[in-house]
C-alpha atoms as an extended CHARMM CRD file, in Angstrom:
* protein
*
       233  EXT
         1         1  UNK       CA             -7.3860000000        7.6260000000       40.4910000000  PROA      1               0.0000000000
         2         2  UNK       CA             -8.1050000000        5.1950000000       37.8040000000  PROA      2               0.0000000000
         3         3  UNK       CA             -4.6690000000        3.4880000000       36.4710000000  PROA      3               0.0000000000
         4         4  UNK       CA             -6.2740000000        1.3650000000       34.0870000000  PROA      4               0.0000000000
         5         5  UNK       CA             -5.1440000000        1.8080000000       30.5910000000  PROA      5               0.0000000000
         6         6  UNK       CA             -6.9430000000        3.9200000000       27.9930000000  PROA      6               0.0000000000
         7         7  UNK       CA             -7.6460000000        0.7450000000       25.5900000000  PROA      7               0.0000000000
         8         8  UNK       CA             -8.2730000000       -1.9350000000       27.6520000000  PROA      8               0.0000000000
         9         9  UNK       CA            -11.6770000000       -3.1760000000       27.2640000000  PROA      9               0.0000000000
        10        10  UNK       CA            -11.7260000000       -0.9510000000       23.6580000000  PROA      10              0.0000000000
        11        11  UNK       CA             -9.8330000000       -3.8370000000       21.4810000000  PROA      11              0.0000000000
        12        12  UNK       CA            -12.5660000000       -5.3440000000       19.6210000000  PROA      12              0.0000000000
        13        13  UNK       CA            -14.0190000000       -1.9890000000       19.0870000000  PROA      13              0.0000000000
        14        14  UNK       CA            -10.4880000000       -0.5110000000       17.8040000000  PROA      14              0.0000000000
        15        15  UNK       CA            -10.0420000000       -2.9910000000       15.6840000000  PROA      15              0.0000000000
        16        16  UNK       CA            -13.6180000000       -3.3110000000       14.2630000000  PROA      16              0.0000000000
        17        17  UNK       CA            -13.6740000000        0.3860000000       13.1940000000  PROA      17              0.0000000000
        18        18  UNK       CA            -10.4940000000       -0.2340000000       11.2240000000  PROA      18              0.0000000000
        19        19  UNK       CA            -12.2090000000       -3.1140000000        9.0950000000  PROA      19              0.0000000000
        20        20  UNK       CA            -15.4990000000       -1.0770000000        8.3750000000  PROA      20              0.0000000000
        21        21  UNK       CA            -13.4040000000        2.0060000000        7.7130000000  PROA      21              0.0000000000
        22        22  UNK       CA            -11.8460000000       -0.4070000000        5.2400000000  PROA      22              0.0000000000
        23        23  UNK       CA            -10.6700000000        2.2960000000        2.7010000000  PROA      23              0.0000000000
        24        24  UNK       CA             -8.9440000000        4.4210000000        5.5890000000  PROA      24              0.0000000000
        25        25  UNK       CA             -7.3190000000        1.6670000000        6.9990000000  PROA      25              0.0000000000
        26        26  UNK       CA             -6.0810000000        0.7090000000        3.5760000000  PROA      26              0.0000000000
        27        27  UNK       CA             -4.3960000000        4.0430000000        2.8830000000  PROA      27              0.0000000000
        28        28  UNK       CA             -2.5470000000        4.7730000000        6.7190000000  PROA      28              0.0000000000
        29        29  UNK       CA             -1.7940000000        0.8590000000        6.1640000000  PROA      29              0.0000000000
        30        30  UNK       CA              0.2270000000        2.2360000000        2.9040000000  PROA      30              0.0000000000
        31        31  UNK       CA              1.6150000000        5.2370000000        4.6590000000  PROA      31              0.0000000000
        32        32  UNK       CA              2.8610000000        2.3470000000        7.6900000000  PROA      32              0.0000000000
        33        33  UNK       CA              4.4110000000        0.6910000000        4.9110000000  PROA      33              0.0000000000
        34        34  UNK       CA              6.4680000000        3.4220000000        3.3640000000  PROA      34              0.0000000000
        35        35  UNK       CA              7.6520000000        4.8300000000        6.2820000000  PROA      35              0.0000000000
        36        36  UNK       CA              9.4410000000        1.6550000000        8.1050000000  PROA      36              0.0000000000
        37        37  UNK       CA             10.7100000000        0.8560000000        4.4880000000  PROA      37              0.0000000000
        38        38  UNK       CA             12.3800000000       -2.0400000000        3.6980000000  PROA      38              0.0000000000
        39        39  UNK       CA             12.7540000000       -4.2240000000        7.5990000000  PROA      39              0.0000000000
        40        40  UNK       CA             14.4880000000       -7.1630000000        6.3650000000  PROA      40              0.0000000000
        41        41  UNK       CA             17.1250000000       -7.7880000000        8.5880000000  PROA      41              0.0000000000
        42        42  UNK       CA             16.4860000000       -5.4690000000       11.0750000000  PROA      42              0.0000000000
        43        43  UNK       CA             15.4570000000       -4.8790000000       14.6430000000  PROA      43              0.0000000000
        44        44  UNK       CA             12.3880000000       -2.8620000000       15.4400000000  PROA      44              0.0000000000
        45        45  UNK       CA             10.0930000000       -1.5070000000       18.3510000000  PROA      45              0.0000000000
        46        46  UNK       CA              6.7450000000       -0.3990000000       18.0700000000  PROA      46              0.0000000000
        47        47  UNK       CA              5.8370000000        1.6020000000       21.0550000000  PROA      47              0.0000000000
        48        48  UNK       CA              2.2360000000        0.9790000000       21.7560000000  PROA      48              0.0000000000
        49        49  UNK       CA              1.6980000000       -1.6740000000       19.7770000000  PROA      49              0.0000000000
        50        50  UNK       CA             -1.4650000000       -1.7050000000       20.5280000000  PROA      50              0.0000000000
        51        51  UNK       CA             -3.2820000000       -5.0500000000       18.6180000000  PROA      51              0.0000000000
        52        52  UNK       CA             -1.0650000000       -5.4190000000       16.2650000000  PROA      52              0.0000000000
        53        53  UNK       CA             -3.1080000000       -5.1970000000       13.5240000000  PROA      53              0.0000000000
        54        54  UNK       CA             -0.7160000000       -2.7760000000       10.8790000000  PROA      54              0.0000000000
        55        55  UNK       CA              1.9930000000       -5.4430000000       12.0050000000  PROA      55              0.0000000000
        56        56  UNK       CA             -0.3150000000       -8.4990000000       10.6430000000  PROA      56              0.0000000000
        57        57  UNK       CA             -0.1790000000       -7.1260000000        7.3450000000  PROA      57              0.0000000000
        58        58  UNK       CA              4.3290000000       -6.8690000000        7.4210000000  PROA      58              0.0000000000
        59        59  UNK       CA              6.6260000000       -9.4680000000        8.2900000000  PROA      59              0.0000000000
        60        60  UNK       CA              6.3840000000       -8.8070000000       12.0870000000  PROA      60              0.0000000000
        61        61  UNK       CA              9.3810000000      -11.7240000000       13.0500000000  PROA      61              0.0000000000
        62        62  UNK       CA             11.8900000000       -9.3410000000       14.4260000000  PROA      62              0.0000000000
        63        63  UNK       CA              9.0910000000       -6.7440000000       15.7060000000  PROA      63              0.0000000000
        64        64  UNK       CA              9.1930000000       -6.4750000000       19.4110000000  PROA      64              0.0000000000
        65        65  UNK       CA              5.9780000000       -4.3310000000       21.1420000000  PROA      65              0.0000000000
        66        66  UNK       CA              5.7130000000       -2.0570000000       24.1410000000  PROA      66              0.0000000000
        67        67  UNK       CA              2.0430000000       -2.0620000000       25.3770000000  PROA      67              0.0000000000
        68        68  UNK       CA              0.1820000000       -1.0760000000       28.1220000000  PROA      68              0.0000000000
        69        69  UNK       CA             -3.1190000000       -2.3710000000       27.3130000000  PROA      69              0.0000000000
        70        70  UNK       CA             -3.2900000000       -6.4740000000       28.2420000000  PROA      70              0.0000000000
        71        71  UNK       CA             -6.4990000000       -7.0360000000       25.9120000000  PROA      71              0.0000000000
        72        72  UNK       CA             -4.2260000000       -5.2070000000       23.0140000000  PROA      72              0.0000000000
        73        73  UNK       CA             -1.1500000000       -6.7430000000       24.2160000000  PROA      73              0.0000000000
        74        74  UNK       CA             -2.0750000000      -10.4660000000       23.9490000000  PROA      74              0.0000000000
        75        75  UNK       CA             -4.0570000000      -10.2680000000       20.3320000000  PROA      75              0.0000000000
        76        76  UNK       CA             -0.5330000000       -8.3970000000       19.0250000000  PROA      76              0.0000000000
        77        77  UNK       CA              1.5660000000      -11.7770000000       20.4870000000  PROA      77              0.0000000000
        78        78  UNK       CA             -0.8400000000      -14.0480000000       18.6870000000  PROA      78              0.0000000000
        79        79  UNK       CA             -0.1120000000      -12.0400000000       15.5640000000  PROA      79              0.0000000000
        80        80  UNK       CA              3.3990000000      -12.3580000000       15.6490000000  PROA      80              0.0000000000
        81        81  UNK       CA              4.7540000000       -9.2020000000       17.8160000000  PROA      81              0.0000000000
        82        82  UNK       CA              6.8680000000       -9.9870000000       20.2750000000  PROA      82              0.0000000000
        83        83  UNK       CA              5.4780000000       -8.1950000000       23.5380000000  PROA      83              0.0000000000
        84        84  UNK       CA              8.5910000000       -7.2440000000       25.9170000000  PROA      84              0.0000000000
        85        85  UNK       CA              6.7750000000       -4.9770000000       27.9040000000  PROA      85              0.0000000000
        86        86  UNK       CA              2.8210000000       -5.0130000000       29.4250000000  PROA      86              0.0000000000
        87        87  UNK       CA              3.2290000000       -1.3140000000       30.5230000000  PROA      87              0.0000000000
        88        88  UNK       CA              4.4110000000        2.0550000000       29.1430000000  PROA      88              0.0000000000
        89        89  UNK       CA              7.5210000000        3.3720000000       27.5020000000  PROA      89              0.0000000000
        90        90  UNK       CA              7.5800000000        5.7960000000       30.8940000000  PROA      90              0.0000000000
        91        91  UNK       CA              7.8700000000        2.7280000000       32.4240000000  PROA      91              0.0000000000
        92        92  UNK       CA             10.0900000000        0.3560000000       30.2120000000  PROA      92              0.0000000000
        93        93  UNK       CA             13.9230000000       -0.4690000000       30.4470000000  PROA      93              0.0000000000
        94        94  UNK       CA             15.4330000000       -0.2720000000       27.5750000000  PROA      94              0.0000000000
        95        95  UNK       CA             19.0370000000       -1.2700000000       26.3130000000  PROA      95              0.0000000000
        96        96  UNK       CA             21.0220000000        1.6530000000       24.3430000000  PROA      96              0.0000000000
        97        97  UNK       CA             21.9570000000        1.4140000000       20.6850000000  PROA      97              0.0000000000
        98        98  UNK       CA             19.7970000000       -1.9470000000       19.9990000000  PROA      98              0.0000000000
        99        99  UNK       CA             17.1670000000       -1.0290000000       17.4470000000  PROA      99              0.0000000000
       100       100  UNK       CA             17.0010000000       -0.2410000000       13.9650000000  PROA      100             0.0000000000
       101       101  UNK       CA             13.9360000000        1.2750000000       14.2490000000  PROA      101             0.0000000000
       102       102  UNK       CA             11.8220000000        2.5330000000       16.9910000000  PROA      102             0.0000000000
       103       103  UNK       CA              8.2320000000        3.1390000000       15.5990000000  PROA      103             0.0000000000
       104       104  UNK       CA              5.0930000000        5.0970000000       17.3080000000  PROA      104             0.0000000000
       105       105  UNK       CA              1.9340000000        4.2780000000       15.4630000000  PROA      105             0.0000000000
       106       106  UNK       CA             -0.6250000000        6.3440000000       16.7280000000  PROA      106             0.0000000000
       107       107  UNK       CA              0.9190000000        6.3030000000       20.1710000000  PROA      107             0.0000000000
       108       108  UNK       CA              2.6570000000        9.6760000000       20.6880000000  PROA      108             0.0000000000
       109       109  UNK       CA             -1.3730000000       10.7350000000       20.5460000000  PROA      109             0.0000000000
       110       110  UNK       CA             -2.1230000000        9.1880000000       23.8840000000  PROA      110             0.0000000000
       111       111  UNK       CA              0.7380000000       10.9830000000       25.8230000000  PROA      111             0.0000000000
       112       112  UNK       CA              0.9430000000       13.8690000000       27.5740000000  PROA      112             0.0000000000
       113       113  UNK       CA              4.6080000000       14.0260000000       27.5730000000  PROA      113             0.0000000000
       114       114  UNK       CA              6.6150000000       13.6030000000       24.6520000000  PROA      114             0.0000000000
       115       115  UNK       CA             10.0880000000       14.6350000000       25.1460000000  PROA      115             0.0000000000
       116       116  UNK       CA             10.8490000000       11.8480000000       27.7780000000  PROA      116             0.0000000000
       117       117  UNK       CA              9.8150000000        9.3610000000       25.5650000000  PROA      117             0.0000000000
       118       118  UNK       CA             11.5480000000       10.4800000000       22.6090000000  PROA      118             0.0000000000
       119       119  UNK       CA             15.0740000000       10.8790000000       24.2900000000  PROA      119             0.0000000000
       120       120  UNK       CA             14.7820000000        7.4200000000       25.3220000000  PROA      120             0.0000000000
       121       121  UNK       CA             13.9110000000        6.1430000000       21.9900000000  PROA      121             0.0000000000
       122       122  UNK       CA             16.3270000000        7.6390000000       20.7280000000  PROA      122             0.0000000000
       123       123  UNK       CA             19.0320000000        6.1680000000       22.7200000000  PROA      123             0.0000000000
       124       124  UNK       CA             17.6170000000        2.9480000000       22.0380000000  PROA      124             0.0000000000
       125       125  UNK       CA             18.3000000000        3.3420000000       18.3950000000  PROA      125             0.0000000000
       126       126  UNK       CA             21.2200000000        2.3660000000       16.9310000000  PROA      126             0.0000000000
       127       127  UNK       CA             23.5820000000        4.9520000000       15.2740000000  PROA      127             0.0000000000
       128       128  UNK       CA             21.7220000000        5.8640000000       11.7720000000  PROA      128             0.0000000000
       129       129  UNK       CA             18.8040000000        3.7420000000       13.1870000000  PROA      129             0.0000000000
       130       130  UNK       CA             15.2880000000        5.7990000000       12.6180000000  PROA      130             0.0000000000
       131       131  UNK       CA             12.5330000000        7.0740000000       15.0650000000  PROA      131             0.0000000000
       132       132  UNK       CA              9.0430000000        7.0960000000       12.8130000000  PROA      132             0.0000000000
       133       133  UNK       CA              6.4490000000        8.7680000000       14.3790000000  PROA      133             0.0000000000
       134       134  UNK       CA              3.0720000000        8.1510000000       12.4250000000  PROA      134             0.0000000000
       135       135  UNK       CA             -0.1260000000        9.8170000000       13.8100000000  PROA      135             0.0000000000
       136       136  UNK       CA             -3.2250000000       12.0330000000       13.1290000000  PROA      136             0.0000000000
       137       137  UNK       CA             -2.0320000000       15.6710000000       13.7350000000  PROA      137             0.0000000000
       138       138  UNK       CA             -3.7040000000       18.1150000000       16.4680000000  PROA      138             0.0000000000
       139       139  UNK       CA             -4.0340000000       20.6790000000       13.5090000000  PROA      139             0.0000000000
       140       140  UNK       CA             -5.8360000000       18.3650000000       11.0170000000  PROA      140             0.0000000000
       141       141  UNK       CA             -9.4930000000       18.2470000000        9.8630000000  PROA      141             0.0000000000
       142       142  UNK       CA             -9.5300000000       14.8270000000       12.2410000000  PROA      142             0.0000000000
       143       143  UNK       CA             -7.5930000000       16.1240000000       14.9790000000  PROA      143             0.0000000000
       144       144  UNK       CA             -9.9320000000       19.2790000000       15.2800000000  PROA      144             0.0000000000
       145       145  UNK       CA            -12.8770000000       16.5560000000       14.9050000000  PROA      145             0.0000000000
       146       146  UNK       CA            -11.6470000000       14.2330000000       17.8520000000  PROA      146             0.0000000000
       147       147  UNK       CA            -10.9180000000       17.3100000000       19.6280000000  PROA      147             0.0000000000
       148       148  UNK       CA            -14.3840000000       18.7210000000       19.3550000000  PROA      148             0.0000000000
       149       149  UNK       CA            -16.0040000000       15.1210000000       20.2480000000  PROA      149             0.0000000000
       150       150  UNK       CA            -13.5980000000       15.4640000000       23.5100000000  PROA      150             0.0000000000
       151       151  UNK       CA            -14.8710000000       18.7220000000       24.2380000000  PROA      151             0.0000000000
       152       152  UNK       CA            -18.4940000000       18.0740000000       23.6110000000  PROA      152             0.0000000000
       153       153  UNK       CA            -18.6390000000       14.7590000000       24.9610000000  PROA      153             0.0000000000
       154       154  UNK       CA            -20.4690000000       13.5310000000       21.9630000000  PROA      154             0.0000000000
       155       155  UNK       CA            -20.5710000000       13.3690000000       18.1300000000  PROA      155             0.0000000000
       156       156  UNK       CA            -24.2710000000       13.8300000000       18.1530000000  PROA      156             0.0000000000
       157       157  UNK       CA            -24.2790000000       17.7750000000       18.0620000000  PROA      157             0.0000000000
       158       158  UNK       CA            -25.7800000000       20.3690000000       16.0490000000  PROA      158             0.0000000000
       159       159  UNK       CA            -21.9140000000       21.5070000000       15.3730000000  PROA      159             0.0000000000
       160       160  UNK       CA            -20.9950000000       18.2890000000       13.6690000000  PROA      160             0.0000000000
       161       161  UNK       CA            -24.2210000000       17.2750000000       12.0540000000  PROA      161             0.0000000000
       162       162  UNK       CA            -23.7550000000       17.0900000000        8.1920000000  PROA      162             0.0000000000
       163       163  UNK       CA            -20.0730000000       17.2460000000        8.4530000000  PROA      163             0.0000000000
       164       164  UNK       CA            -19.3490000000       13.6650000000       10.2920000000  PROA      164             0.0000000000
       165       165  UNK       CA            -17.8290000000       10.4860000000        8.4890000000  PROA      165             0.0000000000
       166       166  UNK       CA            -20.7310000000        7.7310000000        9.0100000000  PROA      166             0.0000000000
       167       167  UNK       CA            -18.0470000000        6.0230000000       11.0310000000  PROA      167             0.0000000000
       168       168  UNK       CA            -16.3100000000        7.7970000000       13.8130000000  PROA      168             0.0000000000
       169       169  UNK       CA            -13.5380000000        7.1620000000       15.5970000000  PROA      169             0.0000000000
       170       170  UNK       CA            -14.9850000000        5.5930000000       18.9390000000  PROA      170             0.0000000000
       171       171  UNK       CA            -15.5740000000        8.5010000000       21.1920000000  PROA      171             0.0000000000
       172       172  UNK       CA            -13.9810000000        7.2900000000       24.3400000000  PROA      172             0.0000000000
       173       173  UNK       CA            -10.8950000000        6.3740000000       22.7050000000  PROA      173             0.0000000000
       174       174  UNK       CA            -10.6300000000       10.4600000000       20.9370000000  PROA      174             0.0000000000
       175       175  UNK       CA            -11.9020000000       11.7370000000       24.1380000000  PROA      175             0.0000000000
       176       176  UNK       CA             -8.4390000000       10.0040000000       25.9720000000  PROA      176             0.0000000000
       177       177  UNK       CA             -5.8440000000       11.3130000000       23.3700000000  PROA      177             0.0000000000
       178       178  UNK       CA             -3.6770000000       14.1360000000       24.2500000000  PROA      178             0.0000000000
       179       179  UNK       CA             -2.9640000000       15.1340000000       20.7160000000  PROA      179             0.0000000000
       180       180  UNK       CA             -0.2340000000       16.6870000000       19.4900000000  PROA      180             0.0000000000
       181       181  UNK       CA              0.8220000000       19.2500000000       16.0700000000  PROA      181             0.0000000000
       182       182  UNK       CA              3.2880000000       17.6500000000       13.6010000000  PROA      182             0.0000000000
       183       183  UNK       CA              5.5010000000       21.1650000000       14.0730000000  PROA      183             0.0000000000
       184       184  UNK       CA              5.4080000000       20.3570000000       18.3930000000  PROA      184             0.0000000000
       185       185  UNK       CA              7.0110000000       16.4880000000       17.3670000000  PROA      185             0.0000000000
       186       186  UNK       CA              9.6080000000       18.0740000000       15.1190000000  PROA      186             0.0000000000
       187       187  UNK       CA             10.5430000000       21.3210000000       17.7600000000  PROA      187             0.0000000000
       188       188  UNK       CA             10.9020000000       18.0030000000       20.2430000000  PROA      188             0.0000000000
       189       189  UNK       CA             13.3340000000       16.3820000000       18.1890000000  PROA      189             0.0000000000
       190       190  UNK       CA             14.9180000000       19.3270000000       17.6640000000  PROA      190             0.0000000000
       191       191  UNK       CA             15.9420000000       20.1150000000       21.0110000000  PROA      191             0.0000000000
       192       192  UNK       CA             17.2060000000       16.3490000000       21.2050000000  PROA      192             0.0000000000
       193       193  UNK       CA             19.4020000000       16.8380000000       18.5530000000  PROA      193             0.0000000000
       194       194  UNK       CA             17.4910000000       15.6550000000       15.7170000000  PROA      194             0.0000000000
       195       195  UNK       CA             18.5080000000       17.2200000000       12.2250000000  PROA      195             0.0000000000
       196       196  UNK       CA             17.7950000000       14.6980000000        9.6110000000  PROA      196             0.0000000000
       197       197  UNK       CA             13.6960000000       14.4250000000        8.7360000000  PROA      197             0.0000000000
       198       198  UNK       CA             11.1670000000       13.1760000000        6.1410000000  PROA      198             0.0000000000
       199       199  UNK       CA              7.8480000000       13.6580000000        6.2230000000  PROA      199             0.0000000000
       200       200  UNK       CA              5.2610000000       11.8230000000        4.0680000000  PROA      200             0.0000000000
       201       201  UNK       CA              1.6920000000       11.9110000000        4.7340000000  PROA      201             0.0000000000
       202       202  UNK       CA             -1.5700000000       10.5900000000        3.7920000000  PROA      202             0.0000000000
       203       203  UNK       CA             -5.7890000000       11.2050000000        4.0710000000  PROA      203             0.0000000000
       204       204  UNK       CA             -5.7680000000       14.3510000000        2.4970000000  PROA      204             0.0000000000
       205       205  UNK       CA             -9.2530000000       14.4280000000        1.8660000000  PROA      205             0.0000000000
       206       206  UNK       CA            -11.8730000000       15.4980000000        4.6740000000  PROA      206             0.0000000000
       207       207  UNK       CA            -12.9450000000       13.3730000000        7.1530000000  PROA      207             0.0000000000
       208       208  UNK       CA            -16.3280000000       12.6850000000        5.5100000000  PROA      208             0.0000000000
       209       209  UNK       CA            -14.6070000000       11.2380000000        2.2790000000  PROA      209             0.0000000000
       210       210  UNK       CA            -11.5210000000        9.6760000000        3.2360000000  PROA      210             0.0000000000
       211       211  UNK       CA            -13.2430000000        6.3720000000        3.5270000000  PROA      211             0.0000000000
       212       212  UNK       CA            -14.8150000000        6.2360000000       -0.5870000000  PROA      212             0.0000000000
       213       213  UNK       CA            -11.3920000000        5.0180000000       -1.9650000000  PROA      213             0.0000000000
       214       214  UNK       CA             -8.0320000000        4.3610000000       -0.8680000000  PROA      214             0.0000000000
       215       215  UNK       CA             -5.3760000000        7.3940000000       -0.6510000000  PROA      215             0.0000000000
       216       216  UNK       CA             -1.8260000000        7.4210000000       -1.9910000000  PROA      216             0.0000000000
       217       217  UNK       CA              1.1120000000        8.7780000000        0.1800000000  PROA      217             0.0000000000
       218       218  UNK       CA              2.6700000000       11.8370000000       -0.6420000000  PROA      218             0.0000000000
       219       219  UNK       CA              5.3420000000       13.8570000000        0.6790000000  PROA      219             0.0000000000
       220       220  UNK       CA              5.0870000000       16.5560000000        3.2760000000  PROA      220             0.0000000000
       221       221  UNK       CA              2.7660000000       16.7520000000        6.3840000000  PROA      221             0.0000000000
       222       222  UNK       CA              1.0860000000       19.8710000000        5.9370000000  PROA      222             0.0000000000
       223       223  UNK       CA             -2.1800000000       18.5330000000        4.3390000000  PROA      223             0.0000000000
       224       224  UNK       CA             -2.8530000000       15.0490000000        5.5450000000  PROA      224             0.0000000000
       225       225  UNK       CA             -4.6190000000       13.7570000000        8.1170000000  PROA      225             0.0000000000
       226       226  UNK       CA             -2.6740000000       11.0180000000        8.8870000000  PROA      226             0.0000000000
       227       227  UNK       CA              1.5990000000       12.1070000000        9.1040000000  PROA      227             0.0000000000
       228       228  UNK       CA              4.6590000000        9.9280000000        9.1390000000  PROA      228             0.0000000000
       229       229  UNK       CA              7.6890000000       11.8550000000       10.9340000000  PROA      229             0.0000000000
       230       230  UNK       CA             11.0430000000        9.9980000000        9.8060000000  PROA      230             0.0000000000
       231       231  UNK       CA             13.9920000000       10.9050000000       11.8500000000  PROA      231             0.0000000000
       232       232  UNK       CA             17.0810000000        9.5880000000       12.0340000000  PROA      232             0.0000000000
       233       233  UNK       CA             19.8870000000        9.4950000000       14.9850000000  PROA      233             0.0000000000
């Protein structure tokens, strides 16, 4: 059994196809933005923090980081997120009612179980605090095109020819998501007791355009390809 994580060794790479894909990164960068809101002040936790890259463009002072991956976990410290935890949120001890927000950028796509995690993000937030969930949706014209890659094993099929963005999302890293649909997150919630949402989403275009100009955020999740689940305890 291999234990190491999914994006160790894969941190240059991650980060490299986010400054190429300079237009996409620009617009989920913007939908990042209006979902945490205005931070001052307050406490947050990204879960998977990954490299810290959306939290070197925000004030990331009082931004504390859950992540699993070492390589990601040490450039995210040098840009100002304060690592608790090398490991996973399965793993991690965390104290009730201390957070503002709890934040999953891209993370809840790399899990197989999301219910656990949830529940105990939520009892780390603080009454009214807010659980953002931001991620590309299993149903979307880029979750069916990571989900393909995973299934073939390659980009470089006669399914996908014509139809790919000239910069895919690194194949290993879509072939180890789990992937998830925006309506499984909320049903989750849900049944945790969830009952206050917003939903604003982004990268409405198809995957072969989304990188000519940046998107604006709009409300709703049924249409983009990259969603921002806002719910609040």
């Amino acid at each position: 059994m291999n234990d190491k994580p999914k994006f160790d060794g894969y941190a240059a790479q991650y980060d490299e196809w986010f400054m190429k894909n300079e237009h996409l990164f620009s617009s989920e960068l913007s939908l990042f933005k209006k979902a945490l809101g205005d931070i001052t002040g307050k406490k947050l936790l990204s879960v998977g923090c990954g490299s810290g890259l959306f939290e070197s463009y925000i004030d990331s002072s009082n931004i504390e980081g859950i992540e699993p991956s070492v390589d990601m976990g040490e450039i995210a410290e040098k840009r100002g997120v304060n690592v608790i935890f090398h490991g996973t949120i399965e793993e991690a001890k965390l104290p009730e009612d201390s957070y503002d927000i709890v934040y999953f950028n891209g993370s809840s796509s790399y899990m197989e179980e999301l219910k656990p995690v949830y529940d105990k993000s939520l009892r780390a937030l603080k009454d009214g605090g807010r659980l953002i969930l931001l991620d590309v949706p299993k149903e979307s014209a880029f979750g069916f095109m990571y989900l393909l890659g995973k299934a073939l094993q390659t980009y470089d099929h006669e399914f996908l020819k014509g139809v790919m963005p000239n910069l895919p999302y690194p194949l290993p890293l879509a072939s180890s998501g789990a992937w998830h649909s925006t309506e499984e997150k909320i049903d989750i919630l849900k049944e945790l007791g969830v009952k206050d949402f917003r939903f604003y989403q982004t990268l409405i275009k198809n995957p072969m355009y989304t990188n000519e100009e940046p998107e604006e955020v709009t409300e709703g999740y049924k249409s983009g390809g990259y969603v921002a689940i806002i719910a609040e305890k």
